[in-house]
N, C-alpha and C positions, 0 to 999 in steps of 0.2 A: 504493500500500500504506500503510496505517494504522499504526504504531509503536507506539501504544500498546495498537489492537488486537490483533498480532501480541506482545506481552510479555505480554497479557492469557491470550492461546490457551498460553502456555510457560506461567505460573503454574500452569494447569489441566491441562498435560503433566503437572508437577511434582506437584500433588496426584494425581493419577491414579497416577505409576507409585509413587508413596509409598505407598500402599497395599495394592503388593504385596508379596509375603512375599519371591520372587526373581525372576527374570527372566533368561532367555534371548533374546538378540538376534543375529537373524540378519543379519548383519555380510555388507557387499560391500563394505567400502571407499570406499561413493559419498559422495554429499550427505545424501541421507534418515539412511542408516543411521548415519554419523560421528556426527551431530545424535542422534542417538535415546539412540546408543549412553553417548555425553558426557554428555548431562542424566540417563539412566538410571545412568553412574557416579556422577554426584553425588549423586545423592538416592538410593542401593542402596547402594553404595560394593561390597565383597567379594560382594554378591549377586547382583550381575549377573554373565554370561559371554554373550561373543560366540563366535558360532561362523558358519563361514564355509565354504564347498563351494567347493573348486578344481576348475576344470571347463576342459576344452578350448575349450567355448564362453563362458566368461566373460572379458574383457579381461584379460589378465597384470600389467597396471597397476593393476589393480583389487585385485590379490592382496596386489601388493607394498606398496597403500597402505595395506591392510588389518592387515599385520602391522607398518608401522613405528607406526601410530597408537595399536596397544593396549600393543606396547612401551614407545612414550614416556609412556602415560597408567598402563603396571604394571595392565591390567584383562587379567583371566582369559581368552585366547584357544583353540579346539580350531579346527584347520582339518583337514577331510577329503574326500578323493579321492571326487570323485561324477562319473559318467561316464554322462548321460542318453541319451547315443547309444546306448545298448544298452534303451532304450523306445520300443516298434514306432511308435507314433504318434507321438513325437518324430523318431523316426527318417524317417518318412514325411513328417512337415513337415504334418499335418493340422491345419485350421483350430484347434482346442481342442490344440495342442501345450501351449501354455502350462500349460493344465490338469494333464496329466498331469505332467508335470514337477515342476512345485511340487508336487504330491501325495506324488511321490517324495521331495523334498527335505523334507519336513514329516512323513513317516515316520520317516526320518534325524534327523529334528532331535527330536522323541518318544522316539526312543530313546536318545539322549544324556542328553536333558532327564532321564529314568528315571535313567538312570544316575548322571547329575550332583545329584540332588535338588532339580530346579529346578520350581518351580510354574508358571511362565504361561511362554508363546514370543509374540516378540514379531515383528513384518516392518513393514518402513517404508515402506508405502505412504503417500503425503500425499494430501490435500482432490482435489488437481486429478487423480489418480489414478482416484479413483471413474468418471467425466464419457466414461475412454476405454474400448476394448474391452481388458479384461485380465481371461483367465481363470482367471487364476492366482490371484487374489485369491477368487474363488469357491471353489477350493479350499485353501485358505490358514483359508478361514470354517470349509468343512468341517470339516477337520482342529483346528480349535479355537486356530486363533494367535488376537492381539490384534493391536490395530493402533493402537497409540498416536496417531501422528502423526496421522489419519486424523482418529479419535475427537475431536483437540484441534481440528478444523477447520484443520491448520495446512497453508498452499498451499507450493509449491516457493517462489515468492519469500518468502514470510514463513520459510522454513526457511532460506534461503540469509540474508537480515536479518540473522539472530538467529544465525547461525552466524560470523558478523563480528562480531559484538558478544560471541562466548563466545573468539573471539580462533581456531576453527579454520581450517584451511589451506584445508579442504574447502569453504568456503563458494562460491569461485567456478570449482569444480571442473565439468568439462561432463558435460552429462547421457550415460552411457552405457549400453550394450544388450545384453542376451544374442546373442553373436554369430550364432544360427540366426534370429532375426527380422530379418537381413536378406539371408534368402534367401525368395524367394517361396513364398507356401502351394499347397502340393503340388510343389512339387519337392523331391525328397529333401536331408536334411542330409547332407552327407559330410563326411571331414576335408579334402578338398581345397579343397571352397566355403567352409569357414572359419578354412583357412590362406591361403585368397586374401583374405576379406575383411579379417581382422586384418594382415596385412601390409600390405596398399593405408589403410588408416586408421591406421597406423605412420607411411608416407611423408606425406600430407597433415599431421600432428600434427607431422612433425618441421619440415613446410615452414612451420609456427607459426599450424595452422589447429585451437583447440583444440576447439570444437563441429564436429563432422563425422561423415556416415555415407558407408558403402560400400554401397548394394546391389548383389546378384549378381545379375544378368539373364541366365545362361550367360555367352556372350563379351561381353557389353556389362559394366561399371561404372558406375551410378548416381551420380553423387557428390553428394550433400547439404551444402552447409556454409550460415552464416547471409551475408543478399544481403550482406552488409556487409564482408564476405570475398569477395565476388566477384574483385575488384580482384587477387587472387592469379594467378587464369588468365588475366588479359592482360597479364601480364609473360612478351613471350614464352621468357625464358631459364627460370624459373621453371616456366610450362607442359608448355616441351618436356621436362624433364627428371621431373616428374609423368608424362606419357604415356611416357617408357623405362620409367620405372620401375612401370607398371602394365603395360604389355607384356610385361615380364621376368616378371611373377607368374603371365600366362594369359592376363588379358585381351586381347580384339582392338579394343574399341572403348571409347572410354574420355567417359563424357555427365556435361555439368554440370545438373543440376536447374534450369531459371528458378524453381522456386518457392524454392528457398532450402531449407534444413532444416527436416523437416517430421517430428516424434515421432509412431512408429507408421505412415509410411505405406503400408506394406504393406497394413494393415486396410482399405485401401480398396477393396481387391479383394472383401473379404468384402460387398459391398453396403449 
């Protein structure tokens, strides 16, 4: 990664969102959005508001980061109760879920926006975003967000760079997932398949595995972490106490990935 090209792409974040009259940012708490959200208060200052959707299936961690960050920064936070399981296709786990969802979510955020008098909505998809299958950005388009981070060319690692460099906490935070993408397409979403998978990616994070996924396979558990964390499941006191503690949740069979963590791989099913 280039340094001065990655300060180059923020200068041109910073004239971009200066431009605008206000801004609404759809805030999760992650790395994209912390990033977005921080250059957008510096150069908006009272103009900007994050608003942010509590959901079953988004990380709880997610929520809680979300609300101590805009606290400490004193930026205009609204979080509201959005519950996609009650969207058939969501519900169904159909390949275009993503779709509809964000659609939902961008409705929601329209009409606060109205409410708030805010001119443009913003969502922090980055450069390396574009390259995977995500539906949701297609609707995202539709519904008229922006996409700042995108627009400035800036990748996950030049975001993460530059998020050490504005001194956030966020910057070497792990990438996380709406927790119905890691249940397989077409098997339905339920509250159980995603009170199993948040719980078992609890246990692994607590066992200090910070990049990790849980896929649902019915009774099998997927486990994804990066090869470099391998070294965790051949400590057998360590192991064995991962596999009670996914047995206790439903699981019956509990599978380490050889490929290591892999973002998105469900989509591979889609051909």
């Amino acid at each position: 990664m280039d340094k001065i090209t990655a300060a180059q792409k923020k200068k041109n974040l910073v004239n971009n969102l200066g431009a605008l009259p206000s801004l609404m940012v759809a805030f999760s708490g992650g790395v994209d959005s912390t990033f977005l959200l921080a250059v957008a208060a510096e150069v908006l200052g009272v103009r900007v508001l994050a608003v942010t959707a509590s959901s079953p299936v988004h990380p709880e961690a997610d929520i809680r980061n979300a609300q101590q960050f805009t606290r400490a920064k004193g930026i205009r936070h609204i979080i509201y109760e959005s519950d996609e399981r009650n969207i058939p296709e969501f519900k169904a786990n159909t390949a275009d879920r993503c779709y509809h969802c964000k659609k939902a979510i961008c409705m929601k955020l329209k009409e606060i926006a109205n409410e708030q008098g805010i001119a443009h909505i913003a969502h922090a998809i980055n450069a390396d975003d574009l390259s995977d299958y995500r539906p949701g950005i297609k609707a995202a388009s539709e519904m008229g967000l922006i996409a700042p981070l995108a627009d400035a060319g800036l990748t996950k690692q030049e975001i993460r760079f530059l998020s050490k460099e504005m001194g956030l906490i966020t910057w070497d935070y792990p990438s996380r997932a709406c927790l119905a993408s890691l249940i397989p397409y077409g098997e339905p979403v339920t509250d159980e398949k995603i009170s199993m998978v948040q719980r078992a990616e609890n246990i692994l994070e607590e066992a200090g595995l910070k990049q990790c996924r849980v896929r649902h396979h019915g009774s099998v558990a997927r486990i994804e972490v990066n090869s470099d964390d391998f070294f965790v499941f051949t400590n057998p006191e360590q192991r064995e106490n991962i596999i009670k503690a996914f047995k206790k949740i439903g699981f019956l069979h509990i599978a380490l990935d050889l490929e290591g963590y892999t973002s998105g791989s469900m989509n591979r099913a889609l051909g």
